[in-house]
C-alpha positions in Angstrom: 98.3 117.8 82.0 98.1 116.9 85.4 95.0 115.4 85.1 95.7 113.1 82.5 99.0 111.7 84.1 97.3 111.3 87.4 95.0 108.7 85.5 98.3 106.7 85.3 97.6 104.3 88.3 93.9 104.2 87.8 93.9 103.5 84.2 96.8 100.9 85.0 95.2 98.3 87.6 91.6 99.2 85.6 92.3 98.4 82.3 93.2 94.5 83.3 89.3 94.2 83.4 88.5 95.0 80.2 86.2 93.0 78.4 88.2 90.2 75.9 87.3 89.1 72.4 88.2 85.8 71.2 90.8 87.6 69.4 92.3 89.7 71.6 92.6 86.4 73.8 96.6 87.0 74.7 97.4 83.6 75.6 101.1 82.0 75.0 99.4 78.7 73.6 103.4 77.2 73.5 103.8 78.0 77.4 100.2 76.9 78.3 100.5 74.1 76.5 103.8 73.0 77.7 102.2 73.2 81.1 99.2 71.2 80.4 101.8 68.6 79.5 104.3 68.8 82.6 100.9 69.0 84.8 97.8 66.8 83.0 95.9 66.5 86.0 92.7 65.1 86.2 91.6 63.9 82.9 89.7 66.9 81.1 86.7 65.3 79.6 85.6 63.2 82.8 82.8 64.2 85.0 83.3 63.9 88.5 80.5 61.8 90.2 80.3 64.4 92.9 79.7 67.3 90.0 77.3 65.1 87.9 74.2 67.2 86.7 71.3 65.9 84.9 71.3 66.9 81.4 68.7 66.6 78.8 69.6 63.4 76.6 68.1 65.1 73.4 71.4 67.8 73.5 73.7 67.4 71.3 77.4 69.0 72.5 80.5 69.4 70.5 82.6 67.8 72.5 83.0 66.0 76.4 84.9 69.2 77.4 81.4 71.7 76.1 79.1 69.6 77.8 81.4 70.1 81.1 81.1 73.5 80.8 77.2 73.5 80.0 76.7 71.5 83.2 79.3 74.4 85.5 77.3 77.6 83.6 73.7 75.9 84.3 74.5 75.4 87.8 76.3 78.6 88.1 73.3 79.9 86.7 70.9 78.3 89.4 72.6 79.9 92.2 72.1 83.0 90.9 69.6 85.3 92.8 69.4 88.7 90.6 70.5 89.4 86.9 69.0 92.8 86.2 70.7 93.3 83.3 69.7 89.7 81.9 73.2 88.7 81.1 72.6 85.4 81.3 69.4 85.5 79.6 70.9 83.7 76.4 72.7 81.1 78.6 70.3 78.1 77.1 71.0 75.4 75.0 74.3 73.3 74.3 75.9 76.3 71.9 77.5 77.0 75.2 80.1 79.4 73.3 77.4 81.8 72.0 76.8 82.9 75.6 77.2 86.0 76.7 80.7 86.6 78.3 81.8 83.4 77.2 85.0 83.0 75.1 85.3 79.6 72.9 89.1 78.6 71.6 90.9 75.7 70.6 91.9 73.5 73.5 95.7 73.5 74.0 96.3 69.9 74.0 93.7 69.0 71.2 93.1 71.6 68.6 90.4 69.4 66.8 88.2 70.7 69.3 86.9 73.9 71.1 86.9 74.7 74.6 85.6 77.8 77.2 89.1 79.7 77.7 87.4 83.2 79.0 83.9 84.2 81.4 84.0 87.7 81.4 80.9 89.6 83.3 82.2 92.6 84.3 79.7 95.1 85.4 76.6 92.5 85.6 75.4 93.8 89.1 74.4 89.9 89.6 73.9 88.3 92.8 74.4 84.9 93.6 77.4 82.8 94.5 80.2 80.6 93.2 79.6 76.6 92.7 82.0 74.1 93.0 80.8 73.2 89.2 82.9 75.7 88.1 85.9 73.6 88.8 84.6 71.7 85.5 86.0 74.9 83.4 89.4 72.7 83.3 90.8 74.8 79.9 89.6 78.2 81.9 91.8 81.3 81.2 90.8 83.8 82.4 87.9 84.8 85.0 86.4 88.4 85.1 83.7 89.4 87.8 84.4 92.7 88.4 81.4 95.0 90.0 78.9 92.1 90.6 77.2 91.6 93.9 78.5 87.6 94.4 79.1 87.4 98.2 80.2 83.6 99.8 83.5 82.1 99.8 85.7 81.0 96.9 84.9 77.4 96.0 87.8 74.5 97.0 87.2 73.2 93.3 88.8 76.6 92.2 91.9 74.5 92.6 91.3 72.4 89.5 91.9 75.4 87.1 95.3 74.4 86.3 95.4 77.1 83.8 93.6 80.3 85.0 96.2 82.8 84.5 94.0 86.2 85.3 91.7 86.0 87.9 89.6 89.3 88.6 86.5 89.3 91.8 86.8 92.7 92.3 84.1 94.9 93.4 82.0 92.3 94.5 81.0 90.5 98.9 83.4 87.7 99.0 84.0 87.4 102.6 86.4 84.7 104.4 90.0 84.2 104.9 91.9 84.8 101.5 90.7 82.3 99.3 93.4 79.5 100.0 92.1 77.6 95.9 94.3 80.9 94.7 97.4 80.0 95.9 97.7 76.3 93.9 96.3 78.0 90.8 100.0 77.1 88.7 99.7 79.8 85.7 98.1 82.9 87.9 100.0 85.9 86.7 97.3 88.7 87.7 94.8 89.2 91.1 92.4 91.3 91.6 90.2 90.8 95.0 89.8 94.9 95.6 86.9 96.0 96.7 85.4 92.8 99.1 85.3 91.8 102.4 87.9 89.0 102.9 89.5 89.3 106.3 92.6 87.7 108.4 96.5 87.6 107.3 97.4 87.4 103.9 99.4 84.1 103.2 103.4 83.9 103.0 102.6 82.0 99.9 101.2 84.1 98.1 104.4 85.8 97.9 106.0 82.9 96.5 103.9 82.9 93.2 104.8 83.8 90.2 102.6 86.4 90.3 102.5 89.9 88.0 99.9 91.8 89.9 98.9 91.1 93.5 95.5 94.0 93.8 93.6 93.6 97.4 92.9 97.1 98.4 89.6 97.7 100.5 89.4 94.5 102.4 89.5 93.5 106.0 92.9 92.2 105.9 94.8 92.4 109.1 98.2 91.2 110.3 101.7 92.0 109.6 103.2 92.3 106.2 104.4 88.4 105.1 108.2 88.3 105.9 108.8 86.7 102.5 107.1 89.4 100.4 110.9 90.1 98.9 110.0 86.7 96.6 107.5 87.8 94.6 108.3 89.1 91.3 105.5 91.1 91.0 105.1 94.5 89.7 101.6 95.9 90.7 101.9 95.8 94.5 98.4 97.2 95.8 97.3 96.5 99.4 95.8 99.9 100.8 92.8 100.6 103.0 93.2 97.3 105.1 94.3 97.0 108.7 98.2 95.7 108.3 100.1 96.7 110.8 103.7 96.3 112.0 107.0 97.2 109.5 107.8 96.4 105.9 109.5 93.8 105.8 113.1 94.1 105.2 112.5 92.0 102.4 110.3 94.6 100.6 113.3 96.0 98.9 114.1 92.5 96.8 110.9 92.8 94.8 113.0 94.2 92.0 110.0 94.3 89.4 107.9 96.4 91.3 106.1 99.8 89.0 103.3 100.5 91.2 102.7 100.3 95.4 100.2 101.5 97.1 100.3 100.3 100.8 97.9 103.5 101.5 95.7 103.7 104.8 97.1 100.8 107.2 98.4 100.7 110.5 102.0 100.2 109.2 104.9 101.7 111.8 108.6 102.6 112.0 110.8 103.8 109.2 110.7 103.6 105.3 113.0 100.7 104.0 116.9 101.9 104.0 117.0 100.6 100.1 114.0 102.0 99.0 115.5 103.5 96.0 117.0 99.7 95.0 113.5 99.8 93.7 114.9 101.1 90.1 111.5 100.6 88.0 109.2 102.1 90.6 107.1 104.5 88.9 104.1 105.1 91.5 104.6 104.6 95.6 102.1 105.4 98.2 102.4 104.9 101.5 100.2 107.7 102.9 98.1 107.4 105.9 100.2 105.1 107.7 102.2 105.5 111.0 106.1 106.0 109.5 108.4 107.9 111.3 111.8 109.2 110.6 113.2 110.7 108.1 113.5 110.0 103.6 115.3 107.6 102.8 118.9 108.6 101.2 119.6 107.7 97.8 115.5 108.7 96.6 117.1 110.9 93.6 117.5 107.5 91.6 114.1 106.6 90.7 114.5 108.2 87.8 110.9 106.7 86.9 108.6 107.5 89.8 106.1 110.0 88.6 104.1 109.5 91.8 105.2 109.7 95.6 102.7 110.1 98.4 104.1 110.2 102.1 101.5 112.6 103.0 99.7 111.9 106.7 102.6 109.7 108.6 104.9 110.9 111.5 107.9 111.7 109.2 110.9 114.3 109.3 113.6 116.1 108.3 114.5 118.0 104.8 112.7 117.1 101.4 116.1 117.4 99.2 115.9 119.2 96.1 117.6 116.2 94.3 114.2 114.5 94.6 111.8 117.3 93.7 114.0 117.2 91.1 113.4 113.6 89.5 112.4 113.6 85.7 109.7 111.8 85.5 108.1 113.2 88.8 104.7 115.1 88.8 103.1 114.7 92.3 104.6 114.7 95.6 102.6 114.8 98.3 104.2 115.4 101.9 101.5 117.0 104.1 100.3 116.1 107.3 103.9 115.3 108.4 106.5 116.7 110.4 108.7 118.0 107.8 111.2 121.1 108.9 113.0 121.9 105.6 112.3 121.8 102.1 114.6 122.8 99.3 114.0 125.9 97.3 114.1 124.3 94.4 111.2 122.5 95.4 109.5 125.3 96.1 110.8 126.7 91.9 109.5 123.8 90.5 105.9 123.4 92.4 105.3 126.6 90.4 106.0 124.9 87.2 105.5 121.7 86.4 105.3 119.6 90.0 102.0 119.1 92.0 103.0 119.5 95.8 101.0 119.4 98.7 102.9 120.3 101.7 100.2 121.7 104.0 100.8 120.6 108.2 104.0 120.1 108.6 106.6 122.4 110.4 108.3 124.7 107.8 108.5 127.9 109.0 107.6 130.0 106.7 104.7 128.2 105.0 101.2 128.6 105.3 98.6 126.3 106.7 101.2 124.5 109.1 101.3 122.5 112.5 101.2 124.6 115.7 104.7 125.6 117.1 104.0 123.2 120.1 103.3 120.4 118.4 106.1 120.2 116.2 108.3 120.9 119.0 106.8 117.5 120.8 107.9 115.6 117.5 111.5 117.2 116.2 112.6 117.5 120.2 113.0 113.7 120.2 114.7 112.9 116.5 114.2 108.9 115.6 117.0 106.7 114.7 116.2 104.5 112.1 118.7 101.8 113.1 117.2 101.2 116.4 113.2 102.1 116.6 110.8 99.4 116.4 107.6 98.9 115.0 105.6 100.5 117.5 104.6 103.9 116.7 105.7 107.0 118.7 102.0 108.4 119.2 98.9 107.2 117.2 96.9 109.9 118.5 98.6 112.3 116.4 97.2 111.4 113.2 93.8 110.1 114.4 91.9 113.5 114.0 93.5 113.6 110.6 92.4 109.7 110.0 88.7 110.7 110.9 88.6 113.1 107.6 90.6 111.2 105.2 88.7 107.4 105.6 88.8 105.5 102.2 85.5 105.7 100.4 83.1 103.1 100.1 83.6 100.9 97.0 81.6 102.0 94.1 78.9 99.7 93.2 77.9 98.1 90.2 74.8 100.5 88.0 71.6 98.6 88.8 68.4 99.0 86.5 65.0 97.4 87.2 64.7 93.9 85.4 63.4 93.8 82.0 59.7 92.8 81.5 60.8 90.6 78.8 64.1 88.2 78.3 66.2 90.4 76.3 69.7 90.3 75.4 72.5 92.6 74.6 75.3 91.6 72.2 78.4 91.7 74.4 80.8 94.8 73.4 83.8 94.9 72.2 87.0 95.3 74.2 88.8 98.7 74.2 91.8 97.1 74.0 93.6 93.7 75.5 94.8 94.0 79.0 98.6 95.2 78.9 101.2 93.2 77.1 103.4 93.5 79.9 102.1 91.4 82.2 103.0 88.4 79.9 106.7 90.1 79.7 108.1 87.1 81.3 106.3 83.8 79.6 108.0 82.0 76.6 107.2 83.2 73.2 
C-alpha cells in the first residue's frame, strides 16, 4: 500500500514526459489561437536571412511553414555529435512530419495547412547542442528532451516560440544562468530543467508567469528564494538539491494552487512560514535537509490533503501534535534528525497502523535510536522565537555529519547501446497516456 502511494510524487512530475501522439495532443486550439491573434509576431512563413539554410531546389514541401521546420531539424541534426539509438536516422527528406518524434497538426491560424506542433525525444541518449534554427518551429507546442546528453546554453531564438506551452530539458548538461528565452515564452504552463547544471539565482520573473509546474531540482542554483514567489499560480513547486539559501519568503504562503513542494537539500534557514497551512490543496511538502529551526507551525491539522510531509534533518522543535498525525489523507511523516521532545501518543497508535513515521535522532525520551542527552540539551536550553530569529542558522555544524550521508544522488542517465552497424529505425511508441489534464485546468475551453 505504501509503496504504491509513495509513487504519488514520482509518478506526478514523471508522467509530464510521456511521449505524445498526434491525438492525444491536448492543446486548447480556441485559447491558442486567440493568442496567435492578440500576439502575431513575426510573420510565420518568412525565413530570416540570418537562419537561411541551403536547401535542395528539387524538394518539394507542403507548405512555407514545413520547409521552416525542415531547415531547424537538418541543422538541429548537424550539431548533433552521438545518436546511438539512430533516432534521427529517418530525419531525411521534405515529409518532415514522418520523423521520428515529430508531431504534424493543423496550424491554428490556417487550418488548410499542417504544421510541427510537438519534438518529443525523450530517452534518445543524444549528444549535441541546441541551434538557434530552432526558433523557425514558430507553431511549436511542446518540446520534450528528457534523458539526452545536450549540454550548451539555451538558444536566444527560443524566444520566438510564441506558443510553446510545455517545455521539458530535463536529465540532460545544460549549463549557464537560467535560460533568460524561458521567461518571454507567453503560453509556458509547465518546466522541467531537473537534472542539469544551470547555476546562479533563479529570476523574480519567473514567478510572475503563468506557470503550472516550475521543476529544477539538481542544479547549481544558488541565491535566496525570489521575494515575489507568492505570484505564481503554480502548483508543482520543485526546487531541491540546489544551494538556496536564506528564508522562504513570506510570500510563499500566497501561492494558493500549490499540490506538491519539495524545497529538499538547500541551505534554507529560520522558521517554517506562520501560514503554512493557508496552503489548503497541498498534498506533498518537503522541506528536509535544510537548516529550519523552531517549532510546527500551528494550524498544520487543516491540510486535510497532504499525504506526504518530510521535515526530517533540520534544527526543529517542540511537540508533533496528534491533530496532525492524525490528518486523513496522511501516509508518511518523516521527522527524524530533529530536535523534537514530544510526540503525541496517538502518533505513536497510528504509526502501527496505517502511517509511515520515521522519527529516529531526535530527543524523545523514551525512543530508541535518539540524540545524546548533551546535545539536545545544547538545542532545547535556548528555545527560538519565531517572531524575531533571522535567517542565519543557529549551528550548521549540527547537521553536517548528517549531510555527508544523505547527499542527493547523481542524476540517472539516459540507457546507452553501441550504434547500430546499419541505419535502422524504430517506429516511435505510443504514449501511455497524455500528460495530466490538470495542468490545462485554467485555459479557456
Amino acid at each position: 500500500f505504501f509503496f504504491h502511494i509513495g509513487l504519488l510524487f514520482i509518478f506526478y512530475i514523471s508522467s509530464f514526459s510521456i511521449a505524445l501522439t498526434k491525438i492525444q495532443y491536448p492543446v486548447s486550439r480556441r485559447w491558442l489561437t486567440a493568442l496567435r491573434q492578440a500576439n502575431p509576431g513575426p510573420d510565420p512563413d518568412h525565413l530570416p536571412d540570418e537562419l537561411k539554410v541551403e536547401v535542395d531546389p528539387s524538394l518539394k514541401f507542403e507548405n512555407p511553414r514545413i520547409k521552416k521546420a525542415y531547415c531547424a531539424l537538418q541543422e538541429w541534426k548537424k550539431a548533433m555529435i552521438s545518436d546511438p539509438l539512430n533516432m534521427t536516422g529517418n530525419w531525411v527528406g521534405p515529409n518532415v512530419c514522418s520523423y521520428y518524434g515529430v508531431v504534424c497538426v493543423q496550424a491554428l491560424d490556417d487550418q488548410t495547412i499542417r504544421t510541427v506542433a510537438v519534438v518529443d525525444l525523450n530517452f534518445g541518449d543524444i549528444s549535441g547542442q541546441l541551434v538557434p534554427h530552432l526558433g523557425l518551429l514558430s507553431d511549436l507546442g511542446i518540446l520534450h528532451l528528457h534523458s539526452n546528453r545536450f549540454c550548451g546554453i539555451i538558444p536566444q531564438t527560443f524566444s520566438t516560440l510564441e506558443l510553446l506551452f510545455e517545455l521539458d530539458l530535463s536529465n540532460n548538461r545544460f549549463s549557464g544562468t537560467f535560460p533568460k528565452p524561458v521567461l518571454t515564452l507567453p503560453s509556458l504552463r509547465f518546466l522541467d530543467i531537473r537534472f542539469n547544471e544551470f547555476e546562479g539565482p533563479l529570476p523574480p520573473a519567473l514567478f510572475d508567469k503563468d506557470v503550472d509546474a516550475i521543476i529544477a531540482n539538481n542544479n547549481r542554483f544558488y541565491s535566496h528564494l525570489p521575494k515575489n514567489m507568492g505570484n505564481s499560480p503554480a502548483s508543482v513547486l520543485v526546487l531541491s538539491n540546489n544551494k538556496f539559501s536564506g528564508c522562504i519568503p513570506r510570500s510563499f504562503v500566497r501561492m494558493q494552487n500549490l499540490e506538491q513542494v519539495s524545497l529538499a537539500n538547500n541551505r534554507l534557514t529560520g522558521c517554517l512560514p506562520e501560514d503554512l497551512a493557508s496552503l489548503k490543496f497541498l498534498m506533498v511538502l518537503d522541506v528536509s535537509k535544510n537548516y529550519f529551526m523552531g517549532p510546527l507551525p500551528r494550524g498544520l491539522e487543516s491540510l486535510n490533503r497532504i499525504a506526504k510531509l518530510e521535515f526530517s534533518s533540520n534544527q526543529l522543535t517542540g511537540k508533533v501534535h496528534d491533530s496532525i498525525c492524525g490528518l486523513p489523507a496522511l501516509w508518511n511523516i518523516s521527522i527524524a534528525n530533529n530536535f523534537f521532545d514530544e510526540i503525541g501518543g496517538e502518533c505513536e497508535k497510528l504509526s502501527k497502523d496505517r502511517l509511515f513515521l520515521e522519527d529516529t535522532d531526535n530527543c524523545f525520551s523514551r525512543k530508541p535510536n535518539q540524540r545524546p542527552q548533551k546535545d539536545c540539551a545544547s538545542v532545547l536550553s535556548h528555545p527560538v522565537d519565531c517572531k524575531t530569529v533571522g535567517c542565519q542558522p543557529r549551528d550548521p555544524g549540527i547537521l553536517e555529519h548528517k549531510r555527508k550521508k544523505t547527499s542527493p544522488p547523481s542524476p540517472p542517465m539516459a540507457h546507452s547501446s553501441s550504434p547500430p552497424t546499419k541505419p535502422t529505425h524504430v517506429t516511435p511508441p505510443s504514449a501511455a497516456k497524455p500528460p495530466p489534464a490538470r495542468m490545462f485546468k485554467n485555459l479557456p475551453p
